[in-house]
C-alpha positions as CSV (number, residue, x, y, z in Angstrom):
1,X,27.5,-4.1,22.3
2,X,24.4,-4.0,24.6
3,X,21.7,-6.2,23.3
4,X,18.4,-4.5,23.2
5,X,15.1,-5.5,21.4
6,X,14.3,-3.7,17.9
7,X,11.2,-4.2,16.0
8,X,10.9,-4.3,12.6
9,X,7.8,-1.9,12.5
10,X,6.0,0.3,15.4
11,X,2.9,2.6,15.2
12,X,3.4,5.9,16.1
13,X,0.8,6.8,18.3
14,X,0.8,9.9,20.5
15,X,-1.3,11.5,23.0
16,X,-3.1,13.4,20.2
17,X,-4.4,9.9,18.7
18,X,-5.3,8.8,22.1
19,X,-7.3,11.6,22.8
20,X,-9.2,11.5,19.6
21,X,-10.3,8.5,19.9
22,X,-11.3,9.1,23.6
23,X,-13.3,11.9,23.0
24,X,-15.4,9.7,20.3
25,X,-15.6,6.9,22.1
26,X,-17.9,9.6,24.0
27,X,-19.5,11.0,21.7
28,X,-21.7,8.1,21.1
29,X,-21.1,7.5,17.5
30,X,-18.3,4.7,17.1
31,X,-19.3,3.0,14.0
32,X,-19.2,5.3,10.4
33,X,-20.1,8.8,11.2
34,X,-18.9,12.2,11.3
35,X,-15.3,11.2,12.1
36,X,-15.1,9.4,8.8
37,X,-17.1,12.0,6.9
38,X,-14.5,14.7,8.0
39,X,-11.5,11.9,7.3
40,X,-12.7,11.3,4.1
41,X,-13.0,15.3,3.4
42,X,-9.4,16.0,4.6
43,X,-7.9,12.9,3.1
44,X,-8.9,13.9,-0.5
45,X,-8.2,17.8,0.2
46,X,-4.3,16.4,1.3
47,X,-3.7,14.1,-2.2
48,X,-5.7,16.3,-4.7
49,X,-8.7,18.8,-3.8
50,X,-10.3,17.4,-7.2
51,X,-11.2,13.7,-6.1
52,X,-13.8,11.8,-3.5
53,X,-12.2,9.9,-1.0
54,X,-14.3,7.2,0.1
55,X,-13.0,5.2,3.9
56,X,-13.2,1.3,3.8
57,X,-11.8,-1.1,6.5
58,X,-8.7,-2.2,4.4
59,X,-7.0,-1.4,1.4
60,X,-8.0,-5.2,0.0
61,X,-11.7,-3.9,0.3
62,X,-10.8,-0.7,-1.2
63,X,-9.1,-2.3,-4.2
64,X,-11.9,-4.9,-4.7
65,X,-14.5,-2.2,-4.5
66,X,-12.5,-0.3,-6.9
67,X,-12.7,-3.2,-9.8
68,X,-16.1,-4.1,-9.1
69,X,-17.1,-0.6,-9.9
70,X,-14.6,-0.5,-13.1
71,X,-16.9,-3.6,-13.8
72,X,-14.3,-5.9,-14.0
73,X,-16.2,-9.9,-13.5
74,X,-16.2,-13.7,-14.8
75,X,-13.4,-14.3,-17.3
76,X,-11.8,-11.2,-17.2
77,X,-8.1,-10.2,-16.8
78,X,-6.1,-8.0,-15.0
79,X,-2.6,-7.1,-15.1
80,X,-0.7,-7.3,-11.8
81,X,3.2,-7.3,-11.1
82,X,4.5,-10.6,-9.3
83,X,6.3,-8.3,-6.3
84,X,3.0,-7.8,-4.7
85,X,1.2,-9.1,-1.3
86,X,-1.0,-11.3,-2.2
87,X,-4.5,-8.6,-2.1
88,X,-3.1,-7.2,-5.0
89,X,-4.3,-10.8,-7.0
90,X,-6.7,-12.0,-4.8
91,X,-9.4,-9.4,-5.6
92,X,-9.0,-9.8,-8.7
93,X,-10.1,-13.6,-8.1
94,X,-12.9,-12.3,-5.7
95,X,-14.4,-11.1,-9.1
96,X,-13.9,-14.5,-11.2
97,X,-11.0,-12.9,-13.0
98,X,-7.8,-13.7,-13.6
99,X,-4.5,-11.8,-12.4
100,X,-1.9,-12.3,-15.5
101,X,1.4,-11.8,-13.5
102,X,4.2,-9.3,-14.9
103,X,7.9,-9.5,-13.4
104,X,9.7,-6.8,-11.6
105,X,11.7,-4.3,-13.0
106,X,15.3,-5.0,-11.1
107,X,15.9,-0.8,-11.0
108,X,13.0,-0.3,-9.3
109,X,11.3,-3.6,-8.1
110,X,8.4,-2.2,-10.0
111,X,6.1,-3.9,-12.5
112,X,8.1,-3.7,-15.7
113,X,6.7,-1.0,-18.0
114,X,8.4,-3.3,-20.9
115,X,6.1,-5.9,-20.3
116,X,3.1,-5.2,-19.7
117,X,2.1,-4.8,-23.8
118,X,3.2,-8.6,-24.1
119,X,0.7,-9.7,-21.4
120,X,-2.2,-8.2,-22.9
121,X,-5.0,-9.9,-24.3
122,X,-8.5,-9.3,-25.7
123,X,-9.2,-10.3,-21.9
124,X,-7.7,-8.2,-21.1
125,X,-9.5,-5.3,-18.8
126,X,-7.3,-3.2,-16.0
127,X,-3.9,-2.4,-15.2
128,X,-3.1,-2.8,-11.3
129,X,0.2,-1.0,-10.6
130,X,1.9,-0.9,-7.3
131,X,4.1,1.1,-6.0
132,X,6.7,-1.1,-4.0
133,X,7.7,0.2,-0.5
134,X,7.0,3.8,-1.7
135,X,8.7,4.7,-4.5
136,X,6.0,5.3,-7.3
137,X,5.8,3.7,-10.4
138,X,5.9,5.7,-13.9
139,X,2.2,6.2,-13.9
140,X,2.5,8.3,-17.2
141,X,4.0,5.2,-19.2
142,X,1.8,3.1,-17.9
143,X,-1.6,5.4,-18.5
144,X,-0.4,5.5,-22.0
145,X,-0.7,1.9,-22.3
146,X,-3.7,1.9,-20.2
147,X,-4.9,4.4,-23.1
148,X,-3.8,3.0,-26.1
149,X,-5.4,-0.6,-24.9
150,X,-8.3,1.0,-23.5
151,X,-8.0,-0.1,-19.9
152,X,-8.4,0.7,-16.7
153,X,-6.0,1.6,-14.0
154,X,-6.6,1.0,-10.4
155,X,-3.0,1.9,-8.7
156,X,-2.3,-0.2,-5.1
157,X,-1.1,2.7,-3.3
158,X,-1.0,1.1,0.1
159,X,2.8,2.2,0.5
160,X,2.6,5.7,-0.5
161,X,1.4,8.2,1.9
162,X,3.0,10.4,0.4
163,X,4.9,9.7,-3.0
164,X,5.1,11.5,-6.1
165,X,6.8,11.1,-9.6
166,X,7.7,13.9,-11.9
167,X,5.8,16.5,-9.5
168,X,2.8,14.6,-9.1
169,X,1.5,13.2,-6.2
170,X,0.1,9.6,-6.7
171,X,-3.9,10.6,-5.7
172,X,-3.4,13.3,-8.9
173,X,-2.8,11.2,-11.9
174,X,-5.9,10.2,-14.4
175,X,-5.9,6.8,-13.3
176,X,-9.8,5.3,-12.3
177,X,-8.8,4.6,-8.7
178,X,-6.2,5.1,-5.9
179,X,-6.2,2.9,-3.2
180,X,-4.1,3.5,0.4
181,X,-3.5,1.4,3.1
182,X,-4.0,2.6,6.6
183,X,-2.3,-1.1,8.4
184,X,-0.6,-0.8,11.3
185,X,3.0,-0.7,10.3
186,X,2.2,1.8,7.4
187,X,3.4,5.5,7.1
188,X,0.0,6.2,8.5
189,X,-2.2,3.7,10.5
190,X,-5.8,3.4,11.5
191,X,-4.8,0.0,12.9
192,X,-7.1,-1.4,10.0
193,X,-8.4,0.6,7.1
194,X,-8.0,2.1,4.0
195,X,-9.2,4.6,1.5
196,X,-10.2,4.7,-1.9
197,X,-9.6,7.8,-3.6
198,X,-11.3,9.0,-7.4
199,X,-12.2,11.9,-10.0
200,X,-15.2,9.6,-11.2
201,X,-18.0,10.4,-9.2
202,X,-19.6,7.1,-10.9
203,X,-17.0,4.8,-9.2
204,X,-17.1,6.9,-6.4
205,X,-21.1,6.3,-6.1
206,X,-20.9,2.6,-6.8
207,X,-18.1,2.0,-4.0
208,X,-19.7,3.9,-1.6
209,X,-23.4,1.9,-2.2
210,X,-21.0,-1.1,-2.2
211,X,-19.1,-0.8,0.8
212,X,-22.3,-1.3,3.1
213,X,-24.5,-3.8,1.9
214,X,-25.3,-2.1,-1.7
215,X,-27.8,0.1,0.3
216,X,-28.3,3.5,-1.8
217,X,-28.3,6.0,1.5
218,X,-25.6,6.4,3.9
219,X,-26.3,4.7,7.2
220,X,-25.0,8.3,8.8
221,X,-27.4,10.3,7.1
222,X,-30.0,7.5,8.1
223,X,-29.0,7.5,11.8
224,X,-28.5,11.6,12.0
225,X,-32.0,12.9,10.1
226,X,-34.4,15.0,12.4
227,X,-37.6,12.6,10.4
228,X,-38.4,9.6,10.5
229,X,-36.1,8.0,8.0
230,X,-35.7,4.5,8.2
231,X,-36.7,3.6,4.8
232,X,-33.9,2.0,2.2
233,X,-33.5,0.1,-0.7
234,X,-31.1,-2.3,-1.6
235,X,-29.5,-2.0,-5.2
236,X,-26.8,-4.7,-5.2
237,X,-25.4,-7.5,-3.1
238,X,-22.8,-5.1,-1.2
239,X,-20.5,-5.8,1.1
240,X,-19.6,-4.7,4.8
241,X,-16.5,-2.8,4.5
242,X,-17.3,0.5,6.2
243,X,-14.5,2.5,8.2
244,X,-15.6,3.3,12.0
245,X,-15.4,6.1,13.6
246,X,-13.0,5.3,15.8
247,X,-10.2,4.2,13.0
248,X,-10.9,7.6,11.4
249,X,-10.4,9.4,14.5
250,X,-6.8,8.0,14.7
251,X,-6.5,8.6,10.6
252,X,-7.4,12.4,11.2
253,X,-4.2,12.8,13.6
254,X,-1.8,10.3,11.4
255,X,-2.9,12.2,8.5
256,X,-1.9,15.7,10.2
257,X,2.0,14.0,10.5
258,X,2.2,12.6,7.2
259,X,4.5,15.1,5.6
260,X,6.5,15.2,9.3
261,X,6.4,11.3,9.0
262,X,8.0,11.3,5.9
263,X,10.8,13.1,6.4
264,X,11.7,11.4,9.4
265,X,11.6,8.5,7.6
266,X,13.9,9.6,4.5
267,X,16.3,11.2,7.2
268,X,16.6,7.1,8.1
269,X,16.7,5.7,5.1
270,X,19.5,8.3,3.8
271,X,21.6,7.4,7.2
272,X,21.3,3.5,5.9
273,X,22.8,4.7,2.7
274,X,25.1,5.9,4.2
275,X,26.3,3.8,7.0
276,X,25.9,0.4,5.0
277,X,27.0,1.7,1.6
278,X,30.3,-0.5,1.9
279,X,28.6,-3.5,2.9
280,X,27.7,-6.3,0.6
281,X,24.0,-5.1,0.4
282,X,22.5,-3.9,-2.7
283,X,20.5,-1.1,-1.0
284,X,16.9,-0.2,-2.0
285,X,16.3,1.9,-5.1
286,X,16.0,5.6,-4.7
287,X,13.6,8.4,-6.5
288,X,15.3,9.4,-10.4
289,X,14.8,13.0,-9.6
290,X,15.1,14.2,-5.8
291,X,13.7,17.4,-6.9
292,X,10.5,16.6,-8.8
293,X,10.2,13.1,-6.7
294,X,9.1,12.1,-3.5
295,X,9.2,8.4,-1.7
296,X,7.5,7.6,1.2
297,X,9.9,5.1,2.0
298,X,7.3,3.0,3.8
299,X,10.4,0.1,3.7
300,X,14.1,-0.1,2.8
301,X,14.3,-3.0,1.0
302,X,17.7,-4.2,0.4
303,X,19.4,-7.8,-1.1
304,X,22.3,-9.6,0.5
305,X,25.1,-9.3,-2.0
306,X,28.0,-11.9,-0.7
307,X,28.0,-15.8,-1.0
308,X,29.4,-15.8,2.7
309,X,26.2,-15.8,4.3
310,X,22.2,-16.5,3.4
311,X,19.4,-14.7,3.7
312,X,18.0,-16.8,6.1
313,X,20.7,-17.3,8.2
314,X,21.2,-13.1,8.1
315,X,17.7,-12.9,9.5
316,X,18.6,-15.1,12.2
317,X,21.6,-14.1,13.2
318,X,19.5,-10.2,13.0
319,X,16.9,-11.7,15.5
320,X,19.6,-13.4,17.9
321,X,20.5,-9.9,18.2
322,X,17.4,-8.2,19.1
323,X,16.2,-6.8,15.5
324,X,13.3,-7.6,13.6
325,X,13.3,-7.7,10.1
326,X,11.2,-8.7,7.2
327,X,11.0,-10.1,3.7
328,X,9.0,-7.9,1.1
329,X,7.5,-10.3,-0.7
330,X,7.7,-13.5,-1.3
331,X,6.4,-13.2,-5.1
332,X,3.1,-14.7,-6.2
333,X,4.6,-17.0,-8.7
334,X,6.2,-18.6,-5.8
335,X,3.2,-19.3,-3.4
336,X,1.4,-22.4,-4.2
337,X,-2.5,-20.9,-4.8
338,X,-0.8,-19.2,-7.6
339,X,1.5,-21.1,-8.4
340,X,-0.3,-24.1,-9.0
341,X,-3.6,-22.4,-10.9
342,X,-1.2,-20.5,-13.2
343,X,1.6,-23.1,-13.6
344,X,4.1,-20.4,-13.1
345,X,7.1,-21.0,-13.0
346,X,10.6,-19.0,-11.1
347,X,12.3,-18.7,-14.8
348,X,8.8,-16.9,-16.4
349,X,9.8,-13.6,-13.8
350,X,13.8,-13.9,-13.4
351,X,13.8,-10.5,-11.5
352,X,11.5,-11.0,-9.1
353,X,12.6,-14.2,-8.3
354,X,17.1,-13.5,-8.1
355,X,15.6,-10.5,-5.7
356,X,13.4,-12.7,-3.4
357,X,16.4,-15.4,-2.9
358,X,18.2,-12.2,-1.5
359,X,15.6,-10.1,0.1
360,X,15.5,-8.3,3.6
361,X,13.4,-5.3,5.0
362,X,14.8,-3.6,7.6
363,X,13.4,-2.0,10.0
364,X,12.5,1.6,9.5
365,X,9.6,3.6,11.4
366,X,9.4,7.2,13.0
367,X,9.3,5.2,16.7
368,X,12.8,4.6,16.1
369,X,15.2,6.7,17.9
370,X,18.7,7.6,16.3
371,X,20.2,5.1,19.4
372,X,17.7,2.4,17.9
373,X,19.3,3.0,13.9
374,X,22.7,3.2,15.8
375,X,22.4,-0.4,16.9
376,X,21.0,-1.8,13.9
377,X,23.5,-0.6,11.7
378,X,26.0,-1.9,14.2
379,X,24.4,-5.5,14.4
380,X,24.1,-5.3,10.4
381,X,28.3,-4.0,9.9
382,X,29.1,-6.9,13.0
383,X,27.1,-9.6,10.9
384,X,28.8,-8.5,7.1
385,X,31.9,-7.9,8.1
């Protein structure tokens, strides 16, 4: 078997992307502008015509611009699952809060619905689902808690582009906020950014005066007016976490292939299935309902199943061969910031923890040709067998 090098994630960027971004680059206008005014439009016109979108640099602004215009602060708590990248808690801690951590659900590697009730507290202010490597979360179940608790919801979304659960799209449920990552090695990529996406037009006003300074006029409307109009006030301390131009250019073309992204991408994740199936791999969960549900399958997260081999040495013995793979995610309760402030411990989130000791992404990306998934699986079935 010739060796050859395999990634675990590539962009896909084609000449459409590259002339985009060219033909603002000279235009003049690089920094927020038109680009992101028409991204913005398109982005909320693809999820759900009703909503604003509203274009920040990452999806860790977007979620923290998200809470701090639910008015989450000092003392507060919010309810995160432990399965998470670590932006899902740290924002929360941007605000003085504190992220109460919630185990995974083992069929899903979702938060667990079941616990959430347990973890609340008159603290207790927001719900933060995510929904892991595409596959979205019950958002009904847990906006009937949100209800009944009166909370809010801000969903991490940064792994579905698209996803939908019972014919909804996530960007169409009643939660407060929905927050998309546009990172390189996601289903869509800006290179950095992300995008905030609501029906309230107050959180929608508050992140956009927020995500530039806390000035109450758009910097493009400044910059573009035929008068004089250099006058503006500053309403809060804000932040500086404005999209460019350029990123949105790139967004505006990714966004175009979403729905042809996607099913590339669940073409190779139903070939794994199929091609590893006898292996000692628990492969990644899949959608209830193929006909009402839809997973963006952003990563196919599977767990080693044999006591013949580690996960560690399995990644190794993956990289000796040429393939990149990954680990998605080391859970909070594990990494020492969190670890330590909370005194968590591995037994409080049993699910979360027996999947991490197994864990491994592999790699899965529209870049990748069929010869590409060819060789992995071959390296995978050489490796298990």
């Amino acid at each position: 078997m010739e060796k050859r090098f395999i990634p675990f994630a590539l962009p896909d960027i084609g000449e459409e992307e590259i002339n985009e971004v060219v033909s603002t680059l000279r235009s003049g206008w690089v920094t927020t502008g038109p680009k992101t005014k028409e991204f913005e439009q398109k982005f909320a016109e693809y999820v759900n015509a009703n909503v604003e979108a509203i274009a920040v640099n990452s999806a860790t602004a977007g979620l923290h611009l998200a809470l701090e215009a639910c008015g989450i602060t000092d003392g507060d708590e919010v309810i995160i699952p432990t399965l998470t990248f670590t932006a899902t808690g740290e924002i929360v801690r941007y605000l003085g809060a504190d992220p109460v951590f919630v185990d995974c659900d083992p069929n899903t590697l979702c938060i667990d619905i079941k616990q959430i009730e347990s973890k609340i507290t008159s603290r207790t202010k927001a719900i933060i689902p995510v929904h892991m490597a595409g596959l979205a979360c019950d958002m009904e179940a847990i906006l009937a808690i949100a209800k009944k608790h009166n909370l809010r919801v801000i969903e991490d979304a940064a792994h579905t582009c698209p996803s939908k659960i019972n014919n909804v799209y996530i960007g169409q449920h009643a939660s407060d906020a929905i927050v998309y990552s546009f990172y390189a090695t996601k289903t869509i990529t800006t290179g950095e950014g992300g995008m905030i996406v609501t029906s309230n037009p107050e959180i929608a006003k508050r992140c956009k005066v927020m995500r530039l300074h806390g000035i109450n006029r758009d910097a493009f409307d400044r910059y573009t007016s035929k008068k004089p109009s250099w006058y503006y006030e500053v309403v809060a301390p804000g932040y500086k976490y404005n999209l460019t131009d350029i990123a949105s250019s790139l967004g505006l073309c990714q966004l175009a292939k979403a729905d042809r992204f996607q099913a590339r991408r669940e073409a190779m994740a139903e070939r794994y299935f199929a091609e590893l199936s006898d292996l000692p791999l628990i492969l990644p969960p899949k959608v209830k309902n193929p006909a009402t549900d839809l997973h963006s399958w952003h990563l196919f997260c599977c767990q080693l199943n044999t006591d013949k081999i580690s996960r560690d040495e399995f990644i190794q013995q993956m990289s000796d061969h040429g393939v990149g793979t990954s680990v998605h995610f080391i859970p909070l309760h594990l990494q020492p910031y969190w670890k330590e402030r909370y005194q968590l411990s591995p037994t409080d989130f049993p699910a979360a923890s027996q999947y991490y000791k197994n864990a491994i992404s592999l790699p899965l990306y529209t870049k990748m040709s069929d010869e590409d998934q060819s060789y992995v699986i071959a390296v995978i079935r050489q490796i298990l067998a």
